[in-house]
C-alpha positions as CSV (number, residue, x, y, z in Angstrom):
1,X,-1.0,1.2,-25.9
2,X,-0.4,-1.0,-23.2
3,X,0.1,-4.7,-23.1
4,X,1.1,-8.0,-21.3
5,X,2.8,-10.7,-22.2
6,X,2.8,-14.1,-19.7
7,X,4.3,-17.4,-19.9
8,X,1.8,-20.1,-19.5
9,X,4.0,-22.5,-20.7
10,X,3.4,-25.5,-23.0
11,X,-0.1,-24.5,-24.9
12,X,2.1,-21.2,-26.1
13,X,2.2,-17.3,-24.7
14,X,-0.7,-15.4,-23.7
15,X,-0.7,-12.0,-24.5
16,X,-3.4,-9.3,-24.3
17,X,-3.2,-5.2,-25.3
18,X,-5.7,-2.1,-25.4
19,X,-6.0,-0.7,-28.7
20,X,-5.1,3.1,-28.7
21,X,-8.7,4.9,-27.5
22,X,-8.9,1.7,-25.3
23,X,-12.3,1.0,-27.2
24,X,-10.9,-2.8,-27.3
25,X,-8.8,-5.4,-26.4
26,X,-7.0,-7.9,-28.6
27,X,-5.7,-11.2,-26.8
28,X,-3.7,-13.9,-28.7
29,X,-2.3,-17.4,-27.4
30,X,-1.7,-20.9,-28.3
31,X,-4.9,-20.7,-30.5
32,X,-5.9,-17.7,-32.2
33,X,-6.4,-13.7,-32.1
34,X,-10.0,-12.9,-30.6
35,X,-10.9,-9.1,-30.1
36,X,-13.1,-8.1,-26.9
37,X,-15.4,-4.9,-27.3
38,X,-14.7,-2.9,-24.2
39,X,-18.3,-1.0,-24.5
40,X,-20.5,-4.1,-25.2
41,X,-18.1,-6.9,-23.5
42,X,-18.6,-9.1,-26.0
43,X,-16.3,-10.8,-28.7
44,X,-16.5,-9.3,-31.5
45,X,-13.5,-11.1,-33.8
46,X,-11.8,-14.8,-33.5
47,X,-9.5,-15.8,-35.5
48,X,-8.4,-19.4,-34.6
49,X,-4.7,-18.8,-36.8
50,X,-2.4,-20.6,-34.9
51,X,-0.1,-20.1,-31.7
52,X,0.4,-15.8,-31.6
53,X,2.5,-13.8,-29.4
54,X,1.4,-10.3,-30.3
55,X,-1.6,-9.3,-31.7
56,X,-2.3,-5.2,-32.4
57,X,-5.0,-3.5,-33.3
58,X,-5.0,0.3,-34.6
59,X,-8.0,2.1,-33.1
60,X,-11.3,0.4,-34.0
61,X,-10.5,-0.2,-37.9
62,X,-10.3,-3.4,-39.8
63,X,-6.2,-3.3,-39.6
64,X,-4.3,-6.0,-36.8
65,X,-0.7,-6.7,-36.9
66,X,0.2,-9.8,-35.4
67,X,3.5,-12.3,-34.9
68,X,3.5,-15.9,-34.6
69,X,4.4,-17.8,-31.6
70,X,6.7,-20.0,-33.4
71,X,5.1,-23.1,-33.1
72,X,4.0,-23.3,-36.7
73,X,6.3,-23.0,-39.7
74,X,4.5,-20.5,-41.4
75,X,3.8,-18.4,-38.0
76,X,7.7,-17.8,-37.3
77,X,8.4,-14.9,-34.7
78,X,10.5,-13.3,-37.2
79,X,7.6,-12.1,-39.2
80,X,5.2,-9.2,-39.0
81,X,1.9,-9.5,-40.8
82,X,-0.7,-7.3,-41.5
83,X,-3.9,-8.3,-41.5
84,X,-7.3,-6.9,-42.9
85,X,-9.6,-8.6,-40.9
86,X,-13.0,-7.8,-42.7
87,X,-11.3,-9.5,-45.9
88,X,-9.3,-11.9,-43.6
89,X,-6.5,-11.0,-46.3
90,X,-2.7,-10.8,-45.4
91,X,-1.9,-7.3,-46.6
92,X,2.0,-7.4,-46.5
93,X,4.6,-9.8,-44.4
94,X,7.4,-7.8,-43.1
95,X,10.9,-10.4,-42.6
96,X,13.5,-9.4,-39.9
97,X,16.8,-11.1,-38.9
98,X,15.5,-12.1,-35.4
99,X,12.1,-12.1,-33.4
100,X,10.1,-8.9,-33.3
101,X,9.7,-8.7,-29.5
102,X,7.4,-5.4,-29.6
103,X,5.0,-4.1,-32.0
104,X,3.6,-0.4,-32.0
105,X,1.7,1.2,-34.6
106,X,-0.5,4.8,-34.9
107,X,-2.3,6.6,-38.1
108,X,1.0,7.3,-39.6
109,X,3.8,5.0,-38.1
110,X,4.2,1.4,-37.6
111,X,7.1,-0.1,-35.3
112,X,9.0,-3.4,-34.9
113,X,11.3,-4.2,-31.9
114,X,14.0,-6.8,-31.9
115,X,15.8,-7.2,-29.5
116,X,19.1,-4.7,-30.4
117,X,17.1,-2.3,-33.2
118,X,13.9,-1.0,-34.0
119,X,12.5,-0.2,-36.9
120,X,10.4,2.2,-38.4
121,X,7.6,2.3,-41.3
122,X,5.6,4.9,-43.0
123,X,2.3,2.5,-42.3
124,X,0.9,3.8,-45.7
125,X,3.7,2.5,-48.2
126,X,5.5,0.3,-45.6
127,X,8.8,2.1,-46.4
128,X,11.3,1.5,-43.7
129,X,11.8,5.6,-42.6
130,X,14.6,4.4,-40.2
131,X,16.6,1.8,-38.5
132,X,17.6,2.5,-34.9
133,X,20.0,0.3,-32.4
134,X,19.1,0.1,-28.6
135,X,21.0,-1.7,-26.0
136,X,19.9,-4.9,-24.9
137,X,16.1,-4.5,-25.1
138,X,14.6,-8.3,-24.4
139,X,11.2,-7.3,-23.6
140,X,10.5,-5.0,-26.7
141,X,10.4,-1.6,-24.6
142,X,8.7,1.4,-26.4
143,X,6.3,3.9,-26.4
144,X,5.0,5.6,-29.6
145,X,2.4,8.2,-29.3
146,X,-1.5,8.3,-29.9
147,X,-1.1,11.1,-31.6
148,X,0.4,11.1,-35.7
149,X,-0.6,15.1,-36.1
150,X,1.4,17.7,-35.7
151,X,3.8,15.2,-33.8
152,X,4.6,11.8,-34.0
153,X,7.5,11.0,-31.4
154,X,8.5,7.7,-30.3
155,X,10.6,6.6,-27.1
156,X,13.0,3.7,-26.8
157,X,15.4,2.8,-24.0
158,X,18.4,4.4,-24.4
159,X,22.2,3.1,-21.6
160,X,21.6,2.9,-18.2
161,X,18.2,4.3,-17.2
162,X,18.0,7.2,-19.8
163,X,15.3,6.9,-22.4
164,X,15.9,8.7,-25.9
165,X,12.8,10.5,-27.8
166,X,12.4,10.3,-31.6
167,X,10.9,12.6,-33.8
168,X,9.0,9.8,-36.4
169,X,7.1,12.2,-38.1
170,X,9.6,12.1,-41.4
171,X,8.3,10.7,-43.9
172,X,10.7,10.5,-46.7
173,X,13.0,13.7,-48.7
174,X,15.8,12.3,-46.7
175,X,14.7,9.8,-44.8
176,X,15.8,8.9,-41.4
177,X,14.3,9.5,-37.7
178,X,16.0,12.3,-35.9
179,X,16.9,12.4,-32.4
180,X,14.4,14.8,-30.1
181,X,15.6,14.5,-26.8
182,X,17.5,12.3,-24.3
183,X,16.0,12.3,-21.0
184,X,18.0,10.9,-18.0
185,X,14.7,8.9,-16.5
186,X,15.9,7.3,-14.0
187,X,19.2,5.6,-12.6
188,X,18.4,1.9,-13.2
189,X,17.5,0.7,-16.3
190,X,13.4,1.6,-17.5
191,X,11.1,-1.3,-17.6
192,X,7.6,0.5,-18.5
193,X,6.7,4.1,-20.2
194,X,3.5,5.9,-22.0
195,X,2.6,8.8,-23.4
196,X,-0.2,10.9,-22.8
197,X,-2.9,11.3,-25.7
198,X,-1.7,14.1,-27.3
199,X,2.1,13.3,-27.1
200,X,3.3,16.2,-24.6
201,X,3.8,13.5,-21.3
202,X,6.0,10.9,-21.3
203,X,5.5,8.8,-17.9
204,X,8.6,6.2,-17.3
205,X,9.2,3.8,-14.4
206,X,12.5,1.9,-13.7
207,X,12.5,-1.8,-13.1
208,X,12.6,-0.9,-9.2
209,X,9.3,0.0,-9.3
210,X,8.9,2.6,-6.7
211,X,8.9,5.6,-7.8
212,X,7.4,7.1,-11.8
213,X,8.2,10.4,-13.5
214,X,6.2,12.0,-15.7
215,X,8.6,14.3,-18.3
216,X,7.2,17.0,-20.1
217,X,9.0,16.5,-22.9
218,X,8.0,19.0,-25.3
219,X,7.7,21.9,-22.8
220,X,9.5,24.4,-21.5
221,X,12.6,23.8,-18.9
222,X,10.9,25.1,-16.2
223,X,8.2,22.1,-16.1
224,X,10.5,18.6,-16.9
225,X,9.3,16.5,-14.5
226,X,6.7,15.2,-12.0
227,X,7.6,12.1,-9.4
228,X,5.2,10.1,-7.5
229,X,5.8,7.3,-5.3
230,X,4.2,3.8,-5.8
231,X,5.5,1.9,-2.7
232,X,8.5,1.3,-1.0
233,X,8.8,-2.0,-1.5
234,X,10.3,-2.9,-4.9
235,X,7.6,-4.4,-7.9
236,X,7.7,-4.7,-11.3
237,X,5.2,-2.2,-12.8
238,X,3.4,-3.7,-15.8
239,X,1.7,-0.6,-16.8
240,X,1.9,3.0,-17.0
241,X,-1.9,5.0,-18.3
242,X,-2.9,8.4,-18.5
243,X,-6.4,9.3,-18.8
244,X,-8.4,11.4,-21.5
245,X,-7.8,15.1,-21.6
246,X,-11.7,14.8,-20.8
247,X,-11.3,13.5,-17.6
248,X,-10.4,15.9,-14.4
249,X,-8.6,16.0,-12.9
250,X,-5.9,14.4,-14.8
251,X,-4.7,10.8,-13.8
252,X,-1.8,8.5,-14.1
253,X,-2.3,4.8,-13.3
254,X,0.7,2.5,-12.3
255,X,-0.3,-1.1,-12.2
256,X,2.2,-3.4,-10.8
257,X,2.0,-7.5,-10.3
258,X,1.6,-6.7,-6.3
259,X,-1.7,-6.8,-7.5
260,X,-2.5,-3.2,-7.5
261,X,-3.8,0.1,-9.5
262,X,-2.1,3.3,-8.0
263,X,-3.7,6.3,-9.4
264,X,-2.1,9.5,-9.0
265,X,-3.7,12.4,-9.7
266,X,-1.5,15.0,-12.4
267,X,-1.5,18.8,-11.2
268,X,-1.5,21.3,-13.7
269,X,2.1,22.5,-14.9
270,X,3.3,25.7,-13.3
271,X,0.3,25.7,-10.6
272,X,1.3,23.0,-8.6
273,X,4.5,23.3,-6.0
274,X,5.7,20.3,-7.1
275,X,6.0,21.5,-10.6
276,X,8.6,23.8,-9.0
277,X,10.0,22.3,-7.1
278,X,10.9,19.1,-10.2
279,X,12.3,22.0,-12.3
280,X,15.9,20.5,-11.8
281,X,15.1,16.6,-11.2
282,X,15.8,15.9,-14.9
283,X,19.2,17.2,-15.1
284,X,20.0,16.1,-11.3
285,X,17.9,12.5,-11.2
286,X,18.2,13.1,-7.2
287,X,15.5,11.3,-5.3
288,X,15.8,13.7,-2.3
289,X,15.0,17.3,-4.2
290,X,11.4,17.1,-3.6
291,X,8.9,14.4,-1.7
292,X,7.2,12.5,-4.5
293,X,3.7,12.8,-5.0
294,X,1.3,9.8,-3.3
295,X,-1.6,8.0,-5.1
296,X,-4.9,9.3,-5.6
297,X,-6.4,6.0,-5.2
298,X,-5.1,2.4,-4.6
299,X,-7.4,-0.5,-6.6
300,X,-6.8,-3.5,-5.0
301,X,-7.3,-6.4,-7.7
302,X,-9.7,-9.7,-6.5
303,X,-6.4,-11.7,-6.9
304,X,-2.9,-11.2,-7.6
305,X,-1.6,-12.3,-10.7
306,X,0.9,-12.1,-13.0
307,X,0.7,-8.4,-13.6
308,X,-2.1,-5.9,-15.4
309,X,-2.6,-3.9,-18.0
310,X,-5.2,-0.7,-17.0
311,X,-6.8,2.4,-19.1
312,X,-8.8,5.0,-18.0
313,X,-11.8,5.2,-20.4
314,X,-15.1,8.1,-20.4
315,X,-18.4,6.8,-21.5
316,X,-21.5,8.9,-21.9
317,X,-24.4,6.9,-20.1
318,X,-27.5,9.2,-20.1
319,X,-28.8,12.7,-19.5
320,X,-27.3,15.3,-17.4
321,X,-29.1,15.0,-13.7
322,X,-28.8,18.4,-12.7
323,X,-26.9,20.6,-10.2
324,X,-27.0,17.9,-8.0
325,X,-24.7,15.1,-10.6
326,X,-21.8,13.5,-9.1
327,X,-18.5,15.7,-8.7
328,X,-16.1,14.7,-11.7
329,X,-19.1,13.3,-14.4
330,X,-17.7,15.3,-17.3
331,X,-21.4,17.3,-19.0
332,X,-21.3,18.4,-22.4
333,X,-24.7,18.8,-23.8
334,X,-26.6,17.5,-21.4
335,X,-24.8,14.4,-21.3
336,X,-23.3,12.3,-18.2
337,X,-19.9,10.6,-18.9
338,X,-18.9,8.7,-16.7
339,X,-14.8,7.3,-15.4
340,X,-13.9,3.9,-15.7
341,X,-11.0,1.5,-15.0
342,X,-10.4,-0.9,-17.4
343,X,-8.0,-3.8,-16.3
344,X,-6.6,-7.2,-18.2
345,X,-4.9,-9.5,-15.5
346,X,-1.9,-11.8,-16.5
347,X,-4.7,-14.5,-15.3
348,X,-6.5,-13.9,-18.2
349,X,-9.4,-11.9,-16.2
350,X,-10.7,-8.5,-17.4
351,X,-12.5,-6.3,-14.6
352,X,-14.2,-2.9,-14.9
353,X,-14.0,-0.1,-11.9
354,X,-16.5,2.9,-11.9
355,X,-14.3,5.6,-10.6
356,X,-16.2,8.8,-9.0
357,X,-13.7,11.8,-9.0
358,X,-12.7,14.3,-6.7
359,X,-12.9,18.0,-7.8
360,X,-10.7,19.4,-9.9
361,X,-9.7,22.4,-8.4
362,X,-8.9,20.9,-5.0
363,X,-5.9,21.2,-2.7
364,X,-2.7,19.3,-3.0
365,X,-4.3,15.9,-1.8
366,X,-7.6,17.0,-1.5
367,X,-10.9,15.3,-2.2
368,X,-11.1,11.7,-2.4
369,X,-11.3,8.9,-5.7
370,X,-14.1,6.2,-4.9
371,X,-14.1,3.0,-6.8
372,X,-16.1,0.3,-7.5
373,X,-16.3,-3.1,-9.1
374,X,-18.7,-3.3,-11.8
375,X,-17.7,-6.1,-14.1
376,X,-15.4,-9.2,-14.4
377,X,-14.9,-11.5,-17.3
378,X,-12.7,-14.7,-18.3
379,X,-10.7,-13.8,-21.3
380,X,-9.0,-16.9,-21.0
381,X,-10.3,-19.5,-24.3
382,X,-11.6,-23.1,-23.1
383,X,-8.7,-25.6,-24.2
């Protein structure tokens, strides 16, 4: 559930996020909350409600949870609302002691960040399941899985560059939110993370910005961790995606505000060398145990900006051509699906990318990703 948050200044704070399947993308500012369909590209909610600085939407239904910007009384950043918006009724307001920097929310969970604690409702009843303190956490850092079903696990940064895992699938007969995991990420402090779809991946990235691990945090010791180098120049990476399960081979996109998409392709636990060869990189955090992984793919953005947000999406298009279809269309039932890259600049500019795959069973760094520009749009409202 990636987003973006930029400082235009004076008209208020533009801020722009994929919902959870990346189906949509909700974008507030100085004005309103307008939803943009991903499939059709067309807007297909605005709500002129005042200056907003975060605006989330779960999956494709009729909730948003938004926070004001401030610059109205009655939109103060130290309120949550949620918002039915085919009734355009306020469902509940959720107070908190300072402003709710971050805002995460799945089928079962719902998550405020301020700046020093999260916290952490049953989205059903809105009963607060637990309160947790973080260090210093300005920029509303976390990560809460897709996923509600079997798992539901949550990430916040934890001292230094360690990030701690949750286990948010409690839902009462106790309360409380225990503890999963500590995982020492990296040695500076995290500035970006995402899980995979179904919770098992957790991909962090420190505010460096050269190198990203991918933590299996829910398997086995002998497969914790995956590294692969962005650049060595330092960035600040904005964005962290994996793609569908659908889609092979698996990616992982980093998008930084050099004005850039890496993707990196993800090779299958325990057949890869580099699987191996991570098995201590966890525990150690030693950038010299194995040679980082390099992208896929570089997408090189029309301008640079301010940063991007970027998901992976499939879409079925038409019929099935044949033996002769394009290496990495996903077929199920005679249908073509085809990869795309999905990317919301910090200039308030959306573009799509057709990506055609490489095989799935290649060699280490075999095959090649193509990409193509097939789409841009101003997200940005006319003052």
């Amino acid at each position: 559930m990636a987003h973006l948050k930029v400082d235009w200044g004076a008209p208020g704070t533009f801020f722009v996020a994929f919902n959870q399947d990346a189906s949509c993308v909700s974008i507030a500012d100085f004005r309103g909350i307008r939803i943009w369909n991903l499939n059709s590209h067309v807007m297909c909610l605005d709500l002129p409600l005042g200056a907003i600085s975060i605006a989330r939407m779960l999956f494709c239904t009729s909730l948003l949870a938004f926070v004001g910007a401030g610059e109205q009384p009655h939109l103060t950043p130290r309120k949550l609302s949620l918002l039915n918006t085919h009734s355009n009724a306020i469902i509940q307001n959720l107070s908190f002691p300072s402003t709710v920097l971050g805002v995460q929310l799945n089928r079962k969970r719902l998550l405020a960040v301020l700046e020093r604690r999260a916290f952490v409702y049953d989205l059903e009843s809105l009963q607060v399941l637990g309160t947790l303190d973080t260090p210093s956490n300005p920029r509303g850092l976390a990560a809460l899985t897709v996923c509600s079903d079997p798992a539901c696990l949550l990430a916040l940064p934890a001292e230094g560059g360690a990030v701690r895992v949750y286990d948010a699938a409690r839902s009462g007969g106790g309360g409380g939110v225990d503890v999963l995991c500590e995982l020492e990420a990296h040695r500076s402090p995290v500035s970006v993370m995402a899980w995979d779809e179904e919770g098992v991946l957790l991909a962090t990235a420190s505010k460096k910005g050269t190198v990203v691990r991918v933590h299996g945090v829910r398997r086995s010791s002998e497969d914790k961790a995956l590294e692969f180098r962005r650049g060595s120049t330092a960035a600040n990476i904005t964005c962290l995606a994996f793609s569908p399960s659908a889609v092979q081979p698996r990616l992982l996109c980093a998008a930084s505000d050099h004005g850039t998409i890496h993707i990196f392709k993800l090779h299958p636990h325990g057949r890869h060398p580099a699987a191996k060869a991570a098995q201590s990189l966890l525990s150690a955090v030693m950038p010299g145990v194995m040679e980082p992984q390099r992208p896929l793919a570089t997408v090189r953005l029309p301008a640079k900006g301010q940063g991007a947000i970027c998901a992976v999406v499939q879409e079925v298009v038409g019929q099935d051509g044949g033996d002769d279809a394009s290496p990495g269309l996903g077929v199920a039932g005679g249908a073509v699906a085809e990869t795309r890259l999905a990317v919301a600049t910090g200039e308030g500019y959306l573009y799509s990318f057709r990506l055609e795959l490489p095989e799935p069973e290649g060699p280490e760094h075999g095959g090649t990703l193509r990409h193509s520009l097939e789409g841009e749009w101003n997200l940005r409202p006319s003052r």
